[in-house]
C-alpha positions as CSV (number, residue, x, y, z in Angstrom):
1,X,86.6,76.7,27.6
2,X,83.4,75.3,28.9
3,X,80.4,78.0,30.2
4,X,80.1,78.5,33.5
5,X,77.1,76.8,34.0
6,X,78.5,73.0,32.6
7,X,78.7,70.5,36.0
8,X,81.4,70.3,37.7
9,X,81.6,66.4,36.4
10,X,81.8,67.3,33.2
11,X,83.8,70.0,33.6
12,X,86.9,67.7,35.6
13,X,86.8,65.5,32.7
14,X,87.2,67.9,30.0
15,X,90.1,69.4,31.5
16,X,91.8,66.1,31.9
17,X,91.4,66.2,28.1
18,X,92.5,69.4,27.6
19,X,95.8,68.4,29.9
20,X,96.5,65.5,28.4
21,X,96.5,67.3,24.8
22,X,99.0,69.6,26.3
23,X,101.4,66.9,26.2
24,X,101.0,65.5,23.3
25,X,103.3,68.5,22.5
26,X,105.6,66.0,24.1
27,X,104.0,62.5,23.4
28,X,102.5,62.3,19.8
29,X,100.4,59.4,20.9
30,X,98.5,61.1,23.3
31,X,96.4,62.4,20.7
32,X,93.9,59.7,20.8
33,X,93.8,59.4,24.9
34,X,92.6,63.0,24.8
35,X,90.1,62.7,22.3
36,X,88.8,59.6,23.6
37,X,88.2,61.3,27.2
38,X,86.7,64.3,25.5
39,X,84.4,61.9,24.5
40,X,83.7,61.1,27.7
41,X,83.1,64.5,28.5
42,X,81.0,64.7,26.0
43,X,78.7,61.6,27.1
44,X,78.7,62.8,30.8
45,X,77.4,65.9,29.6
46,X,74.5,64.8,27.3
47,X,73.4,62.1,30.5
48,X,73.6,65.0,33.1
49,X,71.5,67.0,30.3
50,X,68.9,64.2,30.2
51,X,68.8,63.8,33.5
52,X,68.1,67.3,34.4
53,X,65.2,67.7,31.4
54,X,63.8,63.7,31.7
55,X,60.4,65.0,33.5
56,X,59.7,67.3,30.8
57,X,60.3,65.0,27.8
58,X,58.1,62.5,26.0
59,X,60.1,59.8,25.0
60,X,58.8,56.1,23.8
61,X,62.0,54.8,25.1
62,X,65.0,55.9,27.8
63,X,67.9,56.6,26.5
64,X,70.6,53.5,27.2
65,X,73.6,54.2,24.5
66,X,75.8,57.1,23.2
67,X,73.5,57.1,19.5
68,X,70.5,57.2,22.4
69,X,71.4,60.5,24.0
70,X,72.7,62.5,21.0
71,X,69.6,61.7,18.9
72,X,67.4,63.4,21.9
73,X,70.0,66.1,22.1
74,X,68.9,66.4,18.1
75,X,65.6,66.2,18.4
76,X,64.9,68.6,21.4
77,X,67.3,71.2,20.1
78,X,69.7,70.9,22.5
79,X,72.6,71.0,20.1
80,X,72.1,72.5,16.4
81,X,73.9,72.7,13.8
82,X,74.1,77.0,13.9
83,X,75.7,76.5,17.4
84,X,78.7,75.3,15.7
85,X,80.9,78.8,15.4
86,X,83.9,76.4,13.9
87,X,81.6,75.7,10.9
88,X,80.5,79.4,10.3
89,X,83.4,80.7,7.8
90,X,82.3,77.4,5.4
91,X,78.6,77.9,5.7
92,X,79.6,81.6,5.4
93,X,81.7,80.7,1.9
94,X,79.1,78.5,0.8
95,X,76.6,81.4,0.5
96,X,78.8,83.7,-0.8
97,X,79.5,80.7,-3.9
98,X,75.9,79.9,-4.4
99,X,75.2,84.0,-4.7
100,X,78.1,84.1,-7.3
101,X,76.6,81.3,-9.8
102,X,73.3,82.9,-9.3
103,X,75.0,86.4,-10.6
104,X,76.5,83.6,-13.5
105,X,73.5,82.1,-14.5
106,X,71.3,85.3,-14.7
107,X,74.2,86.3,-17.2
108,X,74.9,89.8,-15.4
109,X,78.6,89.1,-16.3
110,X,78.0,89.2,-20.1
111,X,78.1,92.8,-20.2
112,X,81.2,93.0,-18.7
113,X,81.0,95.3,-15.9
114,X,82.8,94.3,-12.2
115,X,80.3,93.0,-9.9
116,X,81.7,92.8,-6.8
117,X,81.2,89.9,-4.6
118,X,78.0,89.3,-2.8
119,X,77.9,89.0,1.0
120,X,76.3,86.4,3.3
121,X,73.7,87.8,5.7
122,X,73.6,86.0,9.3
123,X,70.2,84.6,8.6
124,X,71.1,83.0,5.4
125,X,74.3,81.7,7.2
126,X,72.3,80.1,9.7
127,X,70.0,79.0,6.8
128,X,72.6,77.0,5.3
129,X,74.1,75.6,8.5
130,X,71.1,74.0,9.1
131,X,70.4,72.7,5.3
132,X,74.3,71.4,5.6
133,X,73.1,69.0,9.2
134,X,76.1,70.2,10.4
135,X,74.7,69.1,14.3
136,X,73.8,65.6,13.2
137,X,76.8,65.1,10.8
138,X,79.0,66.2,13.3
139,X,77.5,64.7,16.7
140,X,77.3,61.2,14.8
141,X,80.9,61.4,12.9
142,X,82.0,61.9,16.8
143,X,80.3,59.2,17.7
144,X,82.2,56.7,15.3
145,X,85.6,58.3,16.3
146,X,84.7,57.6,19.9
147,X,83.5,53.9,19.2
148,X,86.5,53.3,17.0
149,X,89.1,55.0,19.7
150,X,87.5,52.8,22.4
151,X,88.1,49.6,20.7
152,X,91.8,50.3,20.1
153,X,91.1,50.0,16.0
154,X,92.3,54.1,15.8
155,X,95.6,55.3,14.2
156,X,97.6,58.2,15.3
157,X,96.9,61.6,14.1
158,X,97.2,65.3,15.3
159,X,93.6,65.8,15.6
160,X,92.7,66.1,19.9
161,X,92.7,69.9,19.7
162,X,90.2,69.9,16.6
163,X,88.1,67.3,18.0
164,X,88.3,69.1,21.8
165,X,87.4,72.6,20.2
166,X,84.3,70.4,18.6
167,X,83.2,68.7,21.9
168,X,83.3,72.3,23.9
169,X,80.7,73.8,21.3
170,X,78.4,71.0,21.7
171,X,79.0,70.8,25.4
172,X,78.6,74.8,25.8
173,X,75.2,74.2,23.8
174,X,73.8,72.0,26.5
175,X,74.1,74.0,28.9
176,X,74.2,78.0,27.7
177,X,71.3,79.7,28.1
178,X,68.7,80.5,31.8
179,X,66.7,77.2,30.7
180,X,69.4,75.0,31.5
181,X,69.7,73.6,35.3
182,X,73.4,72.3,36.8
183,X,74.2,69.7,39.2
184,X,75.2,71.1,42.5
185,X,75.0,74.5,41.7
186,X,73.2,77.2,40.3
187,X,72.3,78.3,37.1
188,X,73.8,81.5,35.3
189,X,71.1,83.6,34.2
């Protein structure tokens, strides 16, 4: 689901995606089709985005390509990588491992006592979501998958619900929060 506050354009093309993924419960090939307009989506959103925060950016250049738009989503902190709730459980476990060789190499388990398993505090889960680039690794990988769908050189696989799931969280990033205008409609405060 995409928030409230996401145009309507963006919105119409998502659920295309999302209906064409239905079918693929049908149609195995239509995998790709309904990652490809997710993408879409995706693209529409980030230029709507720009669009509506243009006259309060500084920018040597405007935006003209996909790479264009995401890296000013980057760098204006439109999307980050702690907006990412699919990626939380790994960030979450790769606290919870670094804490455990910490306990290791301090040599607390020499004496042979249980020490039970350390837990991962939001801030250092955000912490290492951050360190990870999961935004950047994520909105670029995307980015490939897209160019590669579009120029018919992709296979078939199962992914479009994945890769739809991904493309909501970034789209619901641009445009969550009072700060962000909408198209035709008003803002959710």
């Amino acid at each position: 689901m995409l928030v409230e506050t996401t145009p309507i354009e963006v919105k119409q093309i998502f659920e295309n995606a999302k209906n064409i993924a239905l079918y693929t419960y049908f149609a195995y090939r239509l995998h790709q089709p309904a990652e490809i307009i997710g993408y879409i989506a995706l693209e529409k959103a980030l230029k709507l985005k720009f669009e509506l925060e243009q006259d309060s950016l500084v920018l040597e250049k405007q935006p003209k390509r996909l790479v264009d738009y995401i890296n000013v989503a980057l760098e204006h902190g439109w999307i980050k990588s702690e907006g990412y709730n699919s990626s939380h459980l790994l960030a979450s476990s790769r606290v919870q491992q670094k804490k455990m060789v910490d306990i290791i190499k301090s040599g607390a388990l020499d004496h042979r006592k249980s020490i039970p398993i350390p837990e991962a505090e939001e801030n250092e889960i955000i912490a290492e979501m951050r360190e990870m680039g999961i935004a950047e690794k994520v909105l670029h990988a995307g980015r490939h998958v897209r160019n590669i769908l579009a120029h018919g050189d992709g296979g078939l696989s199962p992914s479009s619900i994945g890769t739809l799931q991904k493309i909501a969280e970034e789209i619901n990033q641009l445009y969550s929060g009072s700060s962000c205008g909408t198209r035709g409609q008003n803002a959710r405060s």
